[in-house]
C-alpha positions as CSV (number, residue, x, y, z in Angstrom):
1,X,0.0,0.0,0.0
2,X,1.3,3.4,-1.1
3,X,-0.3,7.0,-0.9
4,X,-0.7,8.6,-3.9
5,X,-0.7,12.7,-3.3
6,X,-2.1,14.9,-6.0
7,X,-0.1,17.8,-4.2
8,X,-0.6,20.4,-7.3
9,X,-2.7,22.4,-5.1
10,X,-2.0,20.9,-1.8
11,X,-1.2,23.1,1.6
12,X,2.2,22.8,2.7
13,X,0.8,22.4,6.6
14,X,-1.0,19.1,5.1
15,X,2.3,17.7,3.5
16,X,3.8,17.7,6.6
17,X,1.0,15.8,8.3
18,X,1.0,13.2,5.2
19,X,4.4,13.0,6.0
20,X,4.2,12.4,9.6
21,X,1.3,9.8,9.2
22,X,3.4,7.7,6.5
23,X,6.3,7.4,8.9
24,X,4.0,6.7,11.9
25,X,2.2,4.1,9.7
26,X,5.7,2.8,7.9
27,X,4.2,3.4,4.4
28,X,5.5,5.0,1.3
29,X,4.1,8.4,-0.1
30,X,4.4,9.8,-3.3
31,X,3.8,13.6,-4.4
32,X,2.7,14.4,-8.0
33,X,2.1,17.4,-9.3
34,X,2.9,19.2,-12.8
35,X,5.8,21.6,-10.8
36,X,8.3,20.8,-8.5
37,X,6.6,21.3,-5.5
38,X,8.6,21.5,-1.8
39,X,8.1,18.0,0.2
40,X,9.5,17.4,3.6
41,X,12.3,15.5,3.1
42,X,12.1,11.6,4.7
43,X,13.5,8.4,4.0
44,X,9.6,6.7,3.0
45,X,8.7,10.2,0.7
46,X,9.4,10.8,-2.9
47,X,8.5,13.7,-5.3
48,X,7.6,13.1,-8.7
49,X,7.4,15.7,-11.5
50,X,5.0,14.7,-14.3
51,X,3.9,16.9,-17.0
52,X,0.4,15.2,-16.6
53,X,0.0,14.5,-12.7
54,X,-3.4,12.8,-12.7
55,X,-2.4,10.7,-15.7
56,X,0.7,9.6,-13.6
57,X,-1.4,9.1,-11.0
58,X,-3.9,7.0,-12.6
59,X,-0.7,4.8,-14.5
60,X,0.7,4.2,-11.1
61,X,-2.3,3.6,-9.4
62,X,-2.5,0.1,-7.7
63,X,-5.8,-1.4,-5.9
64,X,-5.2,-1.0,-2.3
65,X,-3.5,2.6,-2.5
66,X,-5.2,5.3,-0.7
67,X,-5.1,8.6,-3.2
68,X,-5.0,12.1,-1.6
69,X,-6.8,14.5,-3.9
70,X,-9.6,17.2,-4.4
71,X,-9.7,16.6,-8.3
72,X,-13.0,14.5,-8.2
73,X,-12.8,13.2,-12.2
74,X,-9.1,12.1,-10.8
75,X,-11.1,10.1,-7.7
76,X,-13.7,8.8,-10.7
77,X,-11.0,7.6,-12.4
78,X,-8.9,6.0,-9.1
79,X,-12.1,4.4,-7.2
80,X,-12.9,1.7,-9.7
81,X,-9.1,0.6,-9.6
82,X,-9.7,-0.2,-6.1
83,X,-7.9,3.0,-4.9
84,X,-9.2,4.8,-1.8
85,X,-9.4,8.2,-2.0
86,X,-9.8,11.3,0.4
87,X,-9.8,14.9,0.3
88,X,-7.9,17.4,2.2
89,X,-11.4,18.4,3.6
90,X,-11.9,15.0,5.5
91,X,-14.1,13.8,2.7
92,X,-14.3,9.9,1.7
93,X,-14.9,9.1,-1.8
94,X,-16.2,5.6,-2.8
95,X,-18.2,3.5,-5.3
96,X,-21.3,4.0,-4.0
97,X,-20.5,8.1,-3.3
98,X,-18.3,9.1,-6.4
99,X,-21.3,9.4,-9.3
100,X,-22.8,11.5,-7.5
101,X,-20.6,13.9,-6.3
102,X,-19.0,14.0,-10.0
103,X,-22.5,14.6,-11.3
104,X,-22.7,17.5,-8.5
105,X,-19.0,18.7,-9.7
106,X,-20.0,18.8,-13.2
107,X,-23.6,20.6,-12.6
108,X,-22.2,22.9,-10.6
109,X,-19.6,24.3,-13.4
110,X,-22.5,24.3,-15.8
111,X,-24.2,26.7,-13.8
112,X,-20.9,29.1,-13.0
113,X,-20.6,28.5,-16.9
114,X,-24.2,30.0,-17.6
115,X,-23.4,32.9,-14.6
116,X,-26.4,31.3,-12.3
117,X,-23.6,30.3,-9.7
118,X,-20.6,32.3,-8.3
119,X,-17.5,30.7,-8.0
120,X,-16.9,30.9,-4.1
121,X,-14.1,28.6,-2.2
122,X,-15.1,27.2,1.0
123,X,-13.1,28.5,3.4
124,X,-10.2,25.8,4.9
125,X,-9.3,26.1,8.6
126,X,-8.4,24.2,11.8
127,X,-11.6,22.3,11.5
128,X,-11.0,21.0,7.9
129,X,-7.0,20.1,8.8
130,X,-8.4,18.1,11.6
131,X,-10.9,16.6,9.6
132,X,-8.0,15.7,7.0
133,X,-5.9,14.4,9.8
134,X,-8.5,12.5,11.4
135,X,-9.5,10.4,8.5
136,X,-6.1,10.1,6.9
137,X,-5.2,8.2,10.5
138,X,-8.1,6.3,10.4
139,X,-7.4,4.9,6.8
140,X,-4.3,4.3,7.7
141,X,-4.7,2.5,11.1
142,X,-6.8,0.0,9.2
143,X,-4.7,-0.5,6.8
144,X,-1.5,-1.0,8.5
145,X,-2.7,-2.1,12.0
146,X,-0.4,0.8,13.3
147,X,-2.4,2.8,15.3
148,X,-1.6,6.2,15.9
């Protein structure tokens, strides 16, 4: 088991906590993105440059790997391969969630498209870094049967 981080558009403050977990949890992580991106530096990380990160992500991709990403067609693509995937909201993507909340996505940008929606970031504090944490532990304790 590996994580896979889509870290294009990933905090630095939650690099370091995927770092921290993978060691706790003796597990490999990977960071993608299109630009080299700063990682904390450990013996189980490596950093990956690819000029198409979600490709490389999806070529890599192996069932039991738990993804780290916000890109939700990247999750469509990853949860049928048997990749668990999370956000760095806390949020749990599966088979029986992912349709939906691609058909959301993709509804949603028709509507900015056609000006009836504003595009408006939620904002991302302490609650939603804990919420991150949280579940990234959680995956990870019953996965590796390391708990925290």
């Amino acid at each position: 088991m590996r994580l896979l981080v889509d870290c294009d558009s990933l905090q630095e403050r939650l690099r370091r906590i995927i770092v921290r977990a993978a060691g706790r949890h003796g597990i490999e992580a990977i960071f993608v993105a299109n630009r080299a991106v700063r990682v904390p530096d450990a013996p189980q990380v490596t950093a990956v440059v690819a000029d198409d990160a979600d490709e490389w992500i999806v070529g890599e991709a192996r069932s039991g790997d738990l993804a780290i990403t916000r890109d939700i067609p990247l999750a469509a693509r990853l949860v049928p391969l048997g990749v668990e995937v999370i956000t760095d909201r806390g949020e749990h993507y599966t088979s029986e969630n992912i349709r939906a909340r691609l058909s959301e996505r993709d509804l949603a940008a028709g509507w900015r498209e056609a000006g009836l929606l504003q595009q408006r970031g939620r904002a991302y504090g302490a609650r939603e870094t804990q919420a991150f944490a949280n579940l990234l532990d959680r995956q990870l304790a019953g996965r590796t049967g390391r708990s925290s």
